[in-house]
N, C-alpha and C positions, 0 to 999 in steps of 0.2 A: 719468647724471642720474636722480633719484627720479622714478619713474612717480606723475603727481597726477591726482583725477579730478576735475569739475565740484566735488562735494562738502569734496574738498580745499582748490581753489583758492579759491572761496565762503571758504570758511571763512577760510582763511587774507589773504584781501584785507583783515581787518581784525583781525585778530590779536586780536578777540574773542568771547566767548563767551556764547552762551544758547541754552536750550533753549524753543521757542514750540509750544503744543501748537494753537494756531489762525491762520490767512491771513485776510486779505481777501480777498474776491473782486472780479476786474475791476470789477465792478458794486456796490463799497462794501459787501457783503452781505460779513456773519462767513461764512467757508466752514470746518467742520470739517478738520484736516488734521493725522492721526496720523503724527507725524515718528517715524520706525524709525532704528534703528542705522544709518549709515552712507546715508539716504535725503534727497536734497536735493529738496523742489516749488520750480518755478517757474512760478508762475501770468503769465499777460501778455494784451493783447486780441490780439495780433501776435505769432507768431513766423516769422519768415525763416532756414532752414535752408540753405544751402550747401555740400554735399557735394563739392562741386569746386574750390571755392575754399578752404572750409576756415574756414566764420566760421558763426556763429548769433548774431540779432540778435531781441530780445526787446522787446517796446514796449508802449507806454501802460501803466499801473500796473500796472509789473511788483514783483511780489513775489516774493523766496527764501527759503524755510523752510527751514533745515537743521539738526540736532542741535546745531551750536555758534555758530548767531546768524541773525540776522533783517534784508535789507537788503532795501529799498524804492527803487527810481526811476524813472523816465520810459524810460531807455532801457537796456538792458544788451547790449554787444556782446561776444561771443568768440572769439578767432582760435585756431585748432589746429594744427599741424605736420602732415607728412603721418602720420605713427604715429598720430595723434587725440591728443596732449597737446596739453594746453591751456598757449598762451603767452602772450596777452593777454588781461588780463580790463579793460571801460570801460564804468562806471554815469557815464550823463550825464542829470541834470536832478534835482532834488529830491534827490538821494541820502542817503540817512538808513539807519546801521548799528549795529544794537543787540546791546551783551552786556550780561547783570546790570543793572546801574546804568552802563555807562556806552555812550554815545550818540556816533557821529559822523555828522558832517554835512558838506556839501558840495554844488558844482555840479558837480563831477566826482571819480571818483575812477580812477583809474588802475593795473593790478595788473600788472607784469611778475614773470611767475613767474621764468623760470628764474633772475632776480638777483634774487630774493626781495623786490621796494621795491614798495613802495603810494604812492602821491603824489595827497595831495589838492588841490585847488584850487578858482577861484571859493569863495570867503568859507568857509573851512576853521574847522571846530571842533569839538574835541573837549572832552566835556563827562563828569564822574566826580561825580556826588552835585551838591553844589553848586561842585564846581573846574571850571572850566575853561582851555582853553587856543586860543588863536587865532593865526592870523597870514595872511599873503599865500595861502603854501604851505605844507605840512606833509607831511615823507619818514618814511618809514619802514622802515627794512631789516628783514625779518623775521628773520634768521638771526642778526644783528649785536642785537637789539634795541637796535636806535640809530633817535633820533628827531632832525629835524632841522626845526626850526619859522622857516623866511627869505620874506621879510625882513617887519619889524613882528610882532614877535612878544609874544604879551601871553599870560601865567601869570597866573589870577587866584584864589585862595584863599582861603577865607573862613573866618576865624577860630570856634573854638567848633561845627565843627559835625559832631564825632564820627569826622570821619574820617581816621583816622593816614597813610593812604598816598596816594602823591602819584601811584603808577605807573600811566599813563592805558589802556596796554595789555595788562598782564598783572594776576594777582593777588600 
């Protein structure tokens, strides 16, 4: 199995991209925060570590700054193996994930690494310029770049507005 680290897994839970040269802090206040190669912040008012069990749990407006994207929520849990990989990653409340231009949103999002699938839920949407896409749930294989939007699932496009590609998660 590929050894992945916090920075990796972050990353890859939403298989988008950006680079954010500032956080908020706990306290709504802009906090400067020079993102480095390979340097992931996670700002929260709570963190709960568990070295024995094997989880860290991040709370009230937690923010992750990492060189390839920006995600924001109420809670971020992460389970580890005993080696320290990480194999569950679970943003529950508000969860909002930004590359470029494009935005995903959710009441949870859910990352099992080692079978590579992100699964959104509560009121899922992904949003690229002015397209969007919604539905129940929405899967995602990372490896597969297969998306799977069930059940009610609604592609919405808007004519005229500059932007040729339709691909919600890559360029």
């Amino acid at each position: 199995m590929k050894s992945r680290n916090l920075h990796g897994s972050c990353a890859v839970l939403t298989g988008l991209i950006l680079i954010l040269p500032a956080a908020v802090s706990p306290h709504g206040q802009a906090a400067e925060t020079v993102v480095e190669e390979g340097i992931t912040v996670i700002t929260s008012e709570r963190l709960t570590f568990d070295y024995l069990k094997n989880y860290a749990i991040f709370e009230r407006d937690v923010v992750v700054v990492d060189p390839s994207m920006r995600l924001t929520t109420d809670r971020l849990a992460v389970w580890f193996d005993d080696e320290g990989e990480i194999m569950l990653i679970k943003a529950e409340g508000n969860v909002e994930i930004t590359q470029d231009d494009k935005i995903a949103q959710a009441g949870e999002a859910t990352y099992d690494v080692p079978a590579g699938k992100i699964l959104l839920e509560k009121s899922p949407r992904l949003r690229r310029g002015l397209h969007y896409l919604e539905g129940t749930t929405i899967t995602y294989w990372r490896d597969d770049e297969k998306l799977v939007v069930e059940p009610n699932s609604v592609l919405k496009i808007f004519p005229g507005s500059g932007d040729k590609s339709l691909n919600v998660f890559g360029d």
